[in-house]
SESESE-327372 format. One record per residue (C-alpha): residue in one letter; x, y, z. Coordinates in nm, 4 decimals. Layout:
<atoms>
{"A", {X, Y, Z}};
...
</atoms>
This chain:
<atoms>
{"X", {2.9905, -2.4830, -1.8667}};
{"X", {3.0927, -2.4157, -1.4890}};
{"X", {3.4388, -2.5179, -1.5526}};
{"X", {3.4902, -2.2751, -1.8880}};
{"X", {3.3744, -2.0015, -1.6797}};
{"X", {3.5845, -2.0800, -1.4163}};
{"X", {3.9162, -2.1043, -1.6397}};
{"X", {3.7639, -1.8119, -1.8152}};
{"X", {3.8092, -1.6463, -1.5023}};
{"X", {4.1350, -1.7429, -1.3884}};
{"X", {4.2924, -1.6424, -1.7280}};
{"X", {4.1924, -1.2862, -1.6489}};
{"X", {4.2770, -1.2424, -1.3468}};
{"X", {4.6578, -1.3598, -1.4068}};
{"X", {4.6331, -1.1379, -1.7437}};
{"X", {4.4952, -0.8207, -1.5535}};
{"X", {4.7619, -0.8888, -1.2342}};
{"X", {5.0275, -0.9234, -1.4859}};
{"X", {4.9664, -0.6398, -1.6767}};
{"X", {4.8533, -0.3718, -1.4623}};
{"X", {5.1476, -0.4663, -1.2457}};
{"X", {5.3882, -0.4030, -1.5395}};
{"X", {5.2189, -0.0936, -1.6825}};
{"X", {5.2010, 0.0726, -1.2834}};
{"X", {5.5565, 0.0157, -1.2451}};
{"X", {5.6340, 0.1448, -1.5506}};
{"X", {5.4417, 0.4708, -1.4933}};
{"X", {5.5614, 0.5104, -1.1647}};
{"X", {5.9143, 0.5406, -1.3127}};
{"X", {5.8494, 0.7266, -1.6110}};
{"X", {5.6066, 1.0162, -1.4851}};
{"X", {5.8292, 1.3499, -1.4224}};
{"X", {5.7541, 1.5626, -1.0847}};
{"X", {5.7122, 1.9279, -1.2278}};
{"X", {5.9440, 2.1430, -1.0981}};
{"X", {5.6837, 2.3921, -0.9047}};
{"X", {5.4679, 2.1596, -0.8278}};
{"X", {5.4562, 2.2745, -0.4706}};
{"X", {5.3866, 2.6683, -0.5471}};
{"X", {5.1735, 2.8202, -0.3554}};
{"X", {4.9487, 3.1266, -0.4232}};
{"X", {5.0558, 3.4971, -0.3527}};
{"X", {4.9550, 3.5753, 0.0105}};
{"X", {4.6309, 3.7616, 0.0366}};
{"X", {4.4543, 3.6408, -0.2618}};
{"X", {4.2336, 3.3710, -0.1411}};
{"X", {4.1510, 3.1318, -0.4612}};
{"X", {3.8299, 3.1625, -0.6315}};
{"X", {3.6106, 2.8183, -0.5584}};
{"X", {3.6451, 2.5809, -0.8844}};
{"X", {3.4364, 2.2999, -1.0445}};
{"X", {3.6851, 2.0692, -0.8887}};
{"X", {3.6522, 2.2272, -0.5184}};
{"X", {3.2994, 2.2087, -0.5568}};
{"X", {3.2814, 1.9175, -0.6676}};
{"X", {3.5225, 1.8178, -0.3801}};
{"X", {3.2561, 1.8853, -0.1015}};
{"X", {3.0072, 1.6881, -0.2680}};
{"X", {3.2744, 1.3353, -0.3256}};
{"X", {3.5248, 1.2967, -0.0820}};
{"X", {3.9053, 1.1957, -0.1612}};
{"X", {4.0155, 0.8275, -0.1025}};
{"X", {4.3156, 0.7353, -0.0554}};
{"X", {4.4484, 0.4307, -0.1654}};
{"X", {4.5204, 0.1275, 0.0646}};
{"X", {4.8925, 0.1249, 0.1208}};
{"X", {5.0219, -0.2357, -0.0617}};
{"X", {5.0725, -0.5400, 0.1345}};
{"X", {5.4190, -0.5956, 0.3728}};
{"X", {5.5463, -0.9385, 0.2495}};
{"X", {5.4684, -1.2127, 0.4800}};
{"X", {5.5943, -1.5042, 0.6098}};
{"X", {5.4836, -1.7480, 0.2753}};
{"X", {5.6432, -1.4436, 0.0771}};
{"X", {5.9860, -1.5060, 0.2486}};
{"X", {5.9630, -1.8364, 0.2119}};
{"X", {5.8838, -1.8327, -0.1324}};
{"X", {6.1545, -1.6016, -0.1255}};
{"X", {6.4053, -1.8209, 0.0029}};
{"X", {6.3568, -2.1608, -0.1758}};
{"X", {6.3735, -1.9026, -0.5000}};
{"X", {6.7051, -1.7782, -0.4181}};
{"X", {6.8380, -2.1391, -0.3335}};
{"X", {6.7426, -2.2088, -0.6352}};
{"X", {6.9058, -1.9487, -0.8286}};
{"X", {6.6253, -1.8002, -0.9726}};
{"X", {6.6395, -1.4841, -0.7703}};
{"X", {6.7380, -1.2311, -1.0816}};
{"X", {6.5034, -1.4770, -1.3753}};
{"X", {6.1942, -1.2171, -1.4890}};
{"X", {5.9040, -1.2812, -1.7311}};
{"X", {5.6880, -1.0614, -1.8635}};
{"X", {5.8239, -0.8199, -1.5735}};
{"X", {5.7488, -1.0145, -1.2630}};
{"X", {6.0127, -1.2246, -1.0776}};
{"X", {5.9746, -1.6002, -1.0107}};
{"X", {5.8759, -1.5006, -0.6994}};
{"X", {5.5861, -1.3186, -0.8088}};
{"X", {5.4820, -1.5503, -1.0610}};
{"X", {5.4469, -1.7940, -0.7509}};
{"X", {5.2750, -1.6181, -0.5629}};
{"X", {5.0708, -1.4864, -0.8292}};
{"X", {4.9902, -1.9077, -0.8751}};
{"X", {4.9029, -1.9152, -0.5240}};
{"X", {4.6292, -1.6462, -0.5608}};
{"X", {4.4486, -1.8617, -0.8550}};
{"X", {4.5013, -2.1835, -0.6039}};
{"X", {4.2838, -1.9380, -0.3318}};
{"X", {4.0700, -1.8349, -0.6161}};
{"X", {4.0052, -2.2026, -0.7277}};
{"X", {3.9534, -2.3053, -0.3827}};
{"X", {3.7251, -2.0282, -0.3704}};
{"X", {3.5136, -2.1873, -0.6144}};
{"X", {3.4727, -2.5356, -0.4932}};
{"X", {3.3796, -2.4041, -0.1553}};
{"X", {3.1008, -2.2186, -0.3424}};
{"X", {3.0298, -2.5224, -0.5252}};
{"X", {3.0118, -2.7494, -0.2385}};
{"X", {2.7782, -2.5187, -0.0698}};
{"X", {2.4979, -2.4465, -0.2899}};
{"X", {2.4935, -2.8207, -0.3832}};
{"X", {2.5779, -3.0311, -0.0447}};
{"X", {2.5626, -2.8338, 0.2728}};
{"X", {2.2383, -2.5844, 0.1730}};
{"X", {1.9737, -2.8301, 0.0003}};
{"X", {2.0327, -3.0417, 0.3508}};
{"X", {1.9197, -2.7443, 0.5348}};
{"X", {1.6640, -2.6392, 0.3512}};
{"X", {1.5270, -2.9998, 0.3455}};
{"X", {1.4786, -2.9861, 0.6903}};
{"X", {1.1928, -2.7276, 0.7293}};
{"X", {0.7961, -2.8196, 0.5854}};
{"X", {0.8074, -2.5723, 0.3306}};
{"X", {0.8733, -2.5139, -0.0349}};
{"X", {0.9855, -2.1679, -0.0742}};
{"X", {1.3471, -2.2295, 0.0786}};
{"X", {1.3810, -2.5043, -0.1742}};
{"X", {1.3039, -2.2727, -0.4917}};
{"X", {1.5115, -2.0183, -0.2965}};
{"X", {1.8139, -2.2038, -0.3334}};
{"X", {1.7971, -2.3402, -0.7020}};
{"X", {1.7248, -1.9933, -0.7902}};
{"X", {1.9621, -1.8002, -0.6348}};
{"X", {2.2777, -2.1278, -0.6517}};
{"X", {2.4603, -1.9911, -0.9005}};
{"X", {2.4780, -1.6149, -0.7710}};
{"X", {2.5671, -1.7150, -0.3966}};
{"X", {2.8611, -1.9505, -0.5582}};
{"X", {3.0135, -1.6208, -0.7540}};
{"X", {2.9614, -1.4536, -0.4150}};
{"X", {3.2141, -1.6439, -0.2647}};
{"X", {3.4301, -1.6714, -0.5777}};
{"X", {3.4257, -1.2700, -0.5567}};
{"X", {3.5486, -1.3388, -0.1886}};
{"X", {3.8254, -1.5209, -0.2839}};
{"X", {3.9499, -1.2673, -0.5493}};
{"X", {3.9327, -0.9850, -0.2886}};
{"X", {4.1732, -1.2584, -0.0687}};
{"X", {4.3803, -1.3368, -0.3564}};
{"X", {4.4679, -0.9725, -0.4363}};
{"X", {4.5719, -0.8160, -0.1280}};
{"X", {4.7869, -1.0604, -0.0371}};
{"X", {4.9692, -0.9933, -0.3800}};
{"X", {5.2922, -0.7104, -0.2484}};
{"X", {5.4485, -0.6507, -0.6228}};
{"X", {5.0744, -0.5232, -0.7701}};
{"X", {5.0561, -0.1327, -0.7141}};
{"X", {4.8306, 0.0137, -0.4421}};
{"X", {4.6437, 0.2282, -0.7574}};
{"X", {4.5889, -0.1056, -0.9188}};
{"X", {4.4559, -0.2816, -0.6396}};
{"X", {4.2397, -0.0010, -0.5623}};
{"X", {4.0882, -0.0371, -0.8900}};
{"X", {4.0359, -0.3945, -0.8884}};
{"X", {3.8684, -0.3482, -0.5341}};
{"X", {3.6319, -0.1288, -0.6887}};
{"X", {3.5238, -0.3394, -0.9275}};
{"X", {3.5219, -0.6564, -0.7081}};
{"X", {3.2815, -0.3973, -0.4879}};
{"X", {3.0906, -0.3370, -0.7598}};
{"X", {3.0362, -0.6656, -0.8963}};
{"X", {2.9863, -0.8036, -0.5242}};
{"X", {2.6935, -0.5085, -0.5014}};
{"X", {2.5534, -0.6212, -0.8092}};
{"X", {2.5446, -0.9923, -0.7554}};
{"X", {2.3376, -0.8970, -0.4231}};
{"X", {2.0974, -0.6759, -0.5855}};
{"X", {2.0622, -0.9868, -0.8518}};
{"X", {2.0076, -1.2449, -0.5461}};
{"X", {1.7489, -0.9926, -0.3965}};
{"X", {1.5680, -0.9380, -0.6784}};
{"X", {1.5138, -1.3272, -0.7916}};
{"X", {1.3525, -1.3687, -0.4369}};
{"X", {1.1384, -1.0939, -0.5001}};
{"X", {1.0532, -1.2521, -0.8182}};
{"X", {1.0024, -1.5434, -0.6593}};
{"X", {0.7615, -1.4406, -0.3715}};
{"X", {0.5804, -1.2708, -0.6490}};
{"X", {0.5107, -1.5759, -0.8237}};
{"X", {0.4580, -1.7945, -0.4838}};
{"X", {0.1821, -1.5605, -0.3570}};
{"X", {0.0198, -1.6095, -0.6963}};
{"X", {-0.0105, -1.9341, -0.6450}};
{"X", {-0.1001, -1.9833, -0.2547}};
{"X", {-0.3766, -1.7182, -0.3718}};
{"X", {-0.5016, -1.8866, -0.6689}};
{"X", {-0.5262, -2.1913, -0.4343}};
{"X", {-0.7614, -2.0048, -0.2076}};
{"X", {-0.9584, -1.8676, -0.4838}};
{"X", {-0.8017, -1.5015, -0.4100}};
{"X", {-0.6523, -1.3991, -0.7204}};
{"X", {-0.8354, -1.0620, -0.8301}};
{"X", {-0.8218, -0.9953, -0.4471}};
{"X", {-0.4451, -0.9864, -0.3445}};
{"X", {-0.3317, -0.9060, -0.6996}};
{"X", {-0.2962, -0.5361, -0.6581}};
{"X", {-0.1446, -0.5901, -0.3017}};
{"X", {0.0900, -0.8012, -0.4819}};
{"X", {0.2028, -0.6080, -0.7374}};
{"X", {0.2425, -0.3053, -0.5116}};
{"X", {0.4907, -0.5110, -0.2701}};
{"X", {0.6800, -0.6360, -0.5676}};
{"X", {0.7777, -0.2861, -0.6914}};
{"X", {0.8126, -0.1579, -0.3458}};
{"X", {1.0771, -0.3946, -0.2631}};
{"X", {1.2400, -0.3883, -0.6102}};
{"X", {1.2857, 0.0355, -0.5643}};
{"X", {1.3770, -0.0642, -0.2763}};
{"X", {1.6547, -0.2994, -0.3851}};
{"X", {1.7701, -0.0286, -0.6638}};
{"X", {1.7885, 0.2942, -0.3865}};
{"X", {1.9670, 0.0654, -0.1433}};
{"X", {2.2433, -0.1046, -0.4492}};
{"X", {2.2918, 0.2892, -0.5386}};
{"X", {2.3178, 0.4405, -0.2064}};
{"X", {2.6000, 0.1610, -0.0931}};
{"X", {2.7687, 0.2159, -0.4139}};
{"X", {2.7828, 0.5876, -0.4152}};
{"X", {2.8717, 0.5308, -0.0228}};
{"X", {3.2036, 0.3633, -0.1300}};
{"X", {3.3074, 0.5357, -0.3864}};
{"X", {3.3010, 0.8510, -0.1576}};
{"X", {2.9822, 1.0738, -0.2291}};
{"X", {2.8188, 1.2222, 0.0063}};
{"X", {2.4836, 1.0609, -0.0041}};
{"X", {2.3331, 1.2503, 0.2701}};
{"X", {2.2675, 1.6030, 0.0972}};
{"X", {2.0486, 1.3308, -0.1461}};
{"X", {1.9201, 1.1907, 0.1572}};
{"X", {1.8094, 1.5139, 0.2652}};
{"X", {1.6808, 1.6368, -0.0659}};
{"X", {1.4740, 1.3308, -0.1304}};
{"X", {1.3025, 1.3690, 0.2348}};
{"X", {1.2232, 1.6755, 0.1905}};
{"X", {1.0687, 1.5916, -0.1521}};
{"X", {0.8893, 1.3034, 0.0196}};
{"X", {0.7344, 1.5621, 0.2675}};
{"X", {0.5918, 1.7823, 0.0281}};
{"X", {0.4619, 1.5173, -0.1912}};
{"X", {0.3175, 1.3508, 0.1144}};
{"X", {0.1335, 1.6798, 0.2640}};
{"X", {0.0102, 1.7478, -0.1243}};
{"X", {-0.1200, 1.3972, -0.2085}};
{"X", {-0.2265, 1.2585, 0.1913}};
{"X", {-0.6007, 1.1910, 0.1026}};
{"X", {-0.4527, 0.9758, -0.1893}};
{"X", {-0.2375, 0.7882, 0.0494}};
{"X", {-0.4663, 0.7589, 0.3333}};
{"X", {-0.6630, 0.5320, 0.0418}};
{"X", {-0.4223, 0.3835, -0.0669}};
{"X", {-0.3240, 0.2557, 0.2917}};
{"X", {-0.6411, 0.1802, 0.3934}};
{"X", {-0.7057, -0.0060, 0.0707}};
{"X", {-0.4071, -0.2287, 0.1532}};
{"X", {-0.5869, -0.3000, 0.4500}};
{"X", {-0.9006, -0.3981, 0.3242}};
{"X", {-0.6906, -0.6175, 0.0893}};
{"X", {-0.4990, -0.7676, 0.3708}};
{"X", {-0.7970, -0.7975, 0.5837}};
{"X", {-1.0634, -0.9018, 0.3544}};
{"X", {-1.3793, -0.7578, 0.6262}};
{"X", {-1.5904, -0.8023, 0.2914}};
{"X", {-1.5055, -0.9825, -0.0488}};
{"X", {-1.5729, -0.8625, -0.4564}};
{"X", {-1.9445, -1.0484, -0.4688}};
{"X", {-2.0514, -0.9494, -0.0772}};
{"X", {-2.3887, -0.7526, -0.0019}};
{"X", {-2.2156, -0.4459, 0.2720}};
{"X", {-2.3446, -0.1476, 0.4043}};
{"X", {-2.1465, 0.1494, 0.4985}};
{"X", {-2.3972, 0.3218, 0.7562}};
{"X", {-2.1703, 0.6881, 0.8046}};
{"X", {-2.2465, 0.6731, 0.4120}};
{"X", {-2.6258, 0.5197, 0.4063}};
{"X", {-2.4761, 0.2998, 0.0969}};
{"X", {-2.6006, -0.0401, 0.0925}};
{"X", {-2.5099, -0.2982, -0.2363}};
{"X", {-2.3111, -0.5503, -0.3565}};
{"X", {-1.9252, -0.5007, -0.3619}};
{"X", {-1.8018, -0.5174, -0.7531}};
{"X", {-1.4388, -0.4105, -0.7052}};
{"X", {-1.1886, -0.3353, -0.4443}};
{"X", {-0.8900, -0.1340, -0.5398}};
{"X", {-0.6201, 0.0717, -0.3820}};
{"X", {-0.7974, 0.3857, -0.3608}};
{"X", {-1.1641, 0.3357, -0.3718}};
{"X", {-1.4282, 0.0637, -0.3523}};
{"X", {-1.7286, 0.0108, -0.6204}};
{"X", {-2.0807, -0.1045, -0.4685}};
{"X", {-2.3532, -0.1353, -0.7138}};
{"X", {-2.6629, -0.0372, -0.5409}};
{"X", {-3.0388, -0.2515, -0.5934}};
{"X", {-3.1381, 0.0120, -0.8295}};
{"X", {-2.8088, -0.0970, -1.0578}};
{"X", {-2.6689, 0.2400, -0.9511}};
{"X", {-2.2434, 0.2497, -0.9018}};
{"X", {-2.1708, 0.3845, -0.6058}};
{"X", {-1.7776, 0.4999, -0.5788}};
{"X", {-1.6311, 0.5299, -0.1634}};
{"X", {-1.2779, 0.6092, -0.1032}};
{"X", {-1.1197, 0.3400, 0.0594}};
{"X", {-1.0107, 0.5754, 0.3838}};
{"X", {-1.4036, 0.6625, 0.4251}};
{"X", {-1.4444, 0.3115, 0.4740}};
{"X", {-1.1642, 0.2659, 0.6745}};
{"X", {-1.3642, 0.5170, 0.9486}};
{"X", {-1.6957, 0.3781, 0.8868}};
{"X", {-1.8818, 0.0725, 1.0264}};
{"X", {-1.9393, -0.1908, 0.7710}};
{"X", {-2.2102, -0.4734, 0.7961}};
{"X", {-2.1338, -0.7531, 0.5985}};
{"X", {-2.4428, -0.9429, 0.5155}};
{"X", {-2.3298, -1.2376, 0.3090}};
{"X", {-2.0058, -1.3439, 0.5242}};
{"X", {-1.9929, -1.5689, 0.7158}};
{"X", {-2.3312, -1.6940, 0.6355}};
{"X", {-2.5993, -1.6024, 0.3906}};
{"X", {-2.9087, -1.6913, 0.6142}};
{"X", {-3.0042, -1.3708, 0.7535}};
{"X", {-3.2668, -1.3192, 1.0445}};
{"X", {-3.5157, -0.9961, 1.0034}};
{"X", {-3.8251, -0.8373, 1.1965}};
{"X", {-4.0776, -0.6510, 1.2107}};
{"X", {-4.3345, -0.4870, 1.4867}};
{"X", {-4.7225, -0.5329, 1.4972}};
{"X", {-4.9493, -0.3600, 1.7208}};
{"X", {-5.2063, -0.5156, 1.8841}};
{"X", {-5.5537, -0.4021, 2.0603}};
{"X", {-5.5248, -0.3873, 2.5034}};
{"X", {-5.8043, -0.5921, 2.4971}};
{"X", {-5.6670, -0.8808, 2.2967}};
{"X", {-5.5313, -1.2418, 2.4915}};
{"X", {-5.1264, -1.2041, 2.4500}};
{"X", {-5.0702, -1.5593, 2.3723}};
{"X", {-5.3483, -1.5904, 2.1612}};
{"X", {-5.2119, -1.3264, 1.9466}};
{"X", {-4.8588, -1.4271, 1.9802}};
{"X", {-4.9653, -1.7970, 1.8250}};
{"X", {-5.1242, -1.6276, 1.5859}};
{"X", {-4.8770, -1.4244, 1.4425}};
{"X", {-4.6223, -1.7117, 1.4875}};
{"X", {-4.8081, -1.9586, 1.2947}};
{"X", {-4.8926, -1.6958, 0.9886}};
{"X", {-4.5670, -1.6325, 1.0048}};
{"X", {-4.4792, -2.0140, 0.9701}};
{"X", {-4.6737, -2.0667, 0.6511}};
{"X", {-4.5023, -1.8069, 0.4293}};
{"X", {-4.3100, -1.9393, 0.1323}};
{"X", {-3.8927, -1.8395, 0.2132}};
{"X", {-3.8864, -1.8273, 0.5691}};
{"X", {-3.6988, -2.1481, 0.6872}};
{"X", {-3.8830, -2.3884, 0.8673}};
{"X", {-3.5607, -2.5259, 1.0489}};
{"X", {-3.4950, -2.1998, 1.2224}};
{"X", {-3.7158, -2.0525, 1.5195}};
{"X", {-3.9975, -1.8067, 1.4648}};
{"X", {-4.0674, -1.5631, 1.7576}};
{"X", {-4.3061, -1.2914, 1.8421}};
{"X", {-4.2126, -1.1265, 2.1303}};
{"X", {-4.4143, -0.8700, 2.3541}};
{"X", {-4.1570, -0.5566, 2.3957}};
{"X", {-4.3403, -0.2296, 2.4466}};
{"X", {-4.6341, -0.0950, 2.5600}};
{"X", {-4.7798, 0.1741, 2.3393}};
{"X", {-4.9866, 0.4829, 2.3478}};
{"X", {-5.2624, 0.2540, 2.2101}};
{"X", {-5.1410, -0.0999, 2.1491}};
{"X", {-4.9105, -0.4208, 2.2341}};
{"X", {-4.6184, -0.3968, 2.0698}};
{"X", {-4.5174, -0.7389, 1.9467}};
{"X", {-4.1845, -0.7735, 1.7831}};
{"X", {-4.1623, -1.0588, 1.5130}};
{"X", {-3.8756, -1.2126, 1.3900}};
{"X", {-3.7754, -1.4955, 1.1323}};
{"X", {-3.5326, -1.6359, 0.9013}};
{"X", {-3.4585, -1.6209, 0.5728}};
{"X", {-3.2022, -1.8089, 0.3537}};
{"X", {-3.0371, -1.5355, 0.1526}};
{"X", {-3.0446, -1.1725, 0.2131}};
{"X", {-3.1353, -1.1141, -0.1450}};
{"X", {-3.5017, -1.1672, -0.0123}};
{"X", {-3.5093, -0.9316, 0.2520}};
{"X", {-3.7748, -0.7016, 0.0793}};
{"X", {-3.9801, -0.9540, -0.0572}};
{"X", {-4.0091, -1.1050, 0.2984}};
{"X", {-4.1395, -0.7954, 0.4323}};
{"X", {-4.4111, -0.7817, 0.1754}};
{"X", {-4.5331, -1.1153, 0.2152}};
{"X", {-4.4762, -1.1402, 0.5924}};
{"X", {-4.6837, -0.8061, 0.6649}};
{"X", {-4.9524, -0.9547, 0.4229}};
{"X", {-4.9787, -1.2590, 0.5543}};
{"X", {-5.0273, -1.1225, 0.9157}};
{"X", {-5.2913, -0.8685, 0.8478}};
{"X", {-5.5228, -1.1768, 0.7022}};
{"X", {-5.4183, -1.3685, 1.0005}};
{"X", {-5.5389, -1.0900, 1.2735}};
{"X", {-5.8316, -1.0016, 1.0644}};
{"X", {-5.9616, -1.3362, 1.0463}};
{"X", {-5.8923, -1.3695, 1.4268}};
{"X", {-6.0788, -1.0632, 1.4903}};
{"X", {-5.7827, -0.9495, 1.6749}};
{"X", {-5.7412, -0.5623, 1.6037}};
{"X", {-5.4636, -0.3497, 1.5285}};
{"X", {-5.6374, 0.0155, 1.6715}};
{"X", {-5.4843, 0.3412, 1.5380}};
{"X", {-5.2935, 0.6295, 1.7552}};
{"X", {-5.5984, 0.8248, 1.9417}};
{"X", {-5.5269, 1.1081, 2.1426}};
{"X", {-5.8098, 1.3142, 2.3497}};
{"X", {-5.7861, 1.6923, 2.3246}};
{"X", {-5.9703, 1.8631, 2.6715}};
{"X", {-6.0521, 2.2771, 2.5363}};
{"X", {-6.1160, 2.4831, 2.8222}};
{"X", {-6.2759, 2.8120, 2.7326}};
{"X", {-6.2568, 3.0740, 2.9971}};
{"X", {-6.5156, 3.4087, 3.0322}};
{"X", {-6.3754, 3.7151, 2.8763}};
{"X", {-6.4014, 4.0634, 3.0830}};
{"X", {-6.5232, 4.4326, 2.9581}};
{"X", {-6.3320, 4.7440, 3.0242}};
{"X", {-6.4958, 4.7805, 3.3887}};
{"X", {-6.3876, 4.4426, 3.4582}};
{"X", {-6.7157, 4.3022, 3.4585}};
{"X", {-6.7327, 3.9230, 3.3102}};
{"X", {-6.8949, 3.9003, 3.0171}};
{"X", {-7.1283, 3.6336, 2.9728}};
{"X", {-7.0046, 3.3317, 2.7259}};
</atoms>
């Protein structure tokens, strides 16, 4: 199939040499030069501004490339032709001498193409063998074919230049389309390794058990970059064949501005829900709270502008991602479950601290879901207006439990104290109410 499209290839390029050189040198003998073509207009009357001028400022003139001085393989050719005879012998409107050095552009063009061959099948799979990982591999048997007609296009730039009898309008077309072809066949490239990354990420994520996490951050770099590869193939192209791309340029900043100033709270979410993607400070199943917000819940969906927690009371809470972005967040299932809580008791003055500390620790101790491997404290922090403050803390395996805990925790301990006659006294405070004699109108006290 490779070699068809390679003698496909050659056949058309001797065709289109032969016959646009014919048909240009024909037309360039043939046209007439009008008469007045260099008339000017009357002095004083400046010219009223045309489609054309217009359109003049907007796509610059080129000028075609001036054709190629024959060189020394030329003369030679040249030579050994005319010893031969052959000097005055046409075909098909070219000269032996063209015909042969027409031949030696397909030889260049050939060439061309089993350099391309040789390196997409000998020299790059020995350097992409060398490095651990697989993505270089896939790379290169996606993209072999495409770099191979990268070079071939190479070679066909090479092969026509050199060529002195094809026209310099001619050549300048066939440039253009090499140009064109050559901006194409890099777009292609670009876009199979976007295609492909796409498809790797899938995988290293489904590996990791990250699928419905990184899928919307994948899908937003894959048509990022493959806008990206269309504004760039259309910029270069409109580049070279002479527009001015920098009124667009202009136009589509400005654009960008406005939309950007109109829609920022969208994009500040949508940024920092890339982040949170990227980041992962919580995952779709974790128990968060957002304490700027007071929401507490477990996380149900992350997505590029706004985060769903479902509340305890089955309640859908909806945050923009950029509020979270600001906010602290407490993750209470990563990285581990077990979560530690507490709780303060107040004691009587009167009461023995360790006795009461042992107390508390050991009704602690006996409740059903705190862990027994992990250490139960009761700790003497404050002195109140009328108690010990004791601060008592445990474990519990799942934060799931945390309310339950508290319930049977602050049961357990008020049995505990009560049975060890240890009391927990209430707030008293001792009001003093001085009442002082009042006076008559002569200033004499009156009696209370």
């Amino acid at each position: 199939m490779e070699k068809r499209q390679l003698l496909f290839l050659v056949v058309c390029a001797v065709a289109l040499l032969a016959l646009f050189s014919t048909t240009g040198a024909q037309a360039s003998a043939d046209t007439p030069v009008p008469a007045d073509a260099a008339t000017t207009a009357p002095e004083g009357d400046e010219p009223a501004p045309t489609a054309t001028g217009i359109l003049e400022e907007v796509i610059a003139p080129r000028t075609p490339e001036p054709t190629a001085t024959p060189g020394a393989v030329q003369e030679q050719v040249e030579t050994l032709v005319a010893r031969a005879g052959l000097a005055r012998a046409t075909f098909l409107g070219l000269s032996v001498t063209d015909w042969l050095l027409l031949l030696g552009s397909v030889l260049i063009i050939v060439v061309g193409y089993a350099i391309g061959t040789w390196l997409v099948r000998h020299l790059l799979p020995r350097v992409v063998k060398r490095t651990p990982t697989e993505f270089d591999d896939r790379s290169l048997e996606a993209i072999g074919g495409d770099v191979r007609w990268m070079v071939v296009l190479l070679m066909l730039h090479l092969a026509t230049i050199r060529l002195a009898f094809v026209s310099a309008g001619i050549k300048a077309l066939l440039q253009d389309a090499y140009f064109f072809a050559g901006v194409a066949l890099g777009a292609r490239i670009i876009w199979k390794l976007i295609d492909l990354a796409d498809e790797w990420a899938r995988e290293r994520a489904i590996e990791e058990g990250r699928e419905s996490q990184l899928e919307p951050v994948i899908v937003l770099l894959s048509r990022v970059g493959r806008v990206l590869v269309v504004i760039l193939g259309v910029t270069i192209l409109l580049s070279y064949f002479g527009v001015n791309v920098t009124a667009f340029a202009a136009a589509l900043g400005l654009g960008g501005l406005a939309f950007s100033l109109a829609a920022r709270d969208t994009i500040a979410d949508a940024i920092a829900g890339f982040i949170i993607l990227v980041d992962q400070p919580f995952r779709i199943g974790d128990r968060i709270e957002i304490q700027g917000v007071g929401t507490w819940g477990d996380v149900v969906d992350i997505g590029l502008r706004t985060t769903r927690i479902r509340t305890r009371d089955n309640r859908l809470v909806i945050v923009p991602n950029s509020v979270i972005s600001v906010n602290q967040v407490i993750n209470y299932t990563v990285p581990d479950p077990q979560y530690r809580i507490e709780t303060h008791i107040g004691v009587d003055y009167n009461t023995d601290v360790e006795a009461a500390r042992q107390v508390m620790v050991d009704a602690v101790r006996q409740v059903e879901g705190v862990l027994p491997d992990k250490p139960v404290e009761a700790l003497y922090v404050e002195n109140g207006d009328s108690a010990m403050i004791f601060r008592v803390r445990w474990w519990i395996g799942s934060y799931q439990d945390t309310r339950r805990m508290f319930d049977r925790v602050h049961t357990v301990l008020k049995y505990a104290l009560d049975e060890a006659e240890i009391e927990s006294p209430f707030p008293t405070q001792t009001l003093n109410v001085q009442i002082e004699p009042q006076q008559t109108a002569e200033g004499i006290p009156r009696a209370p």
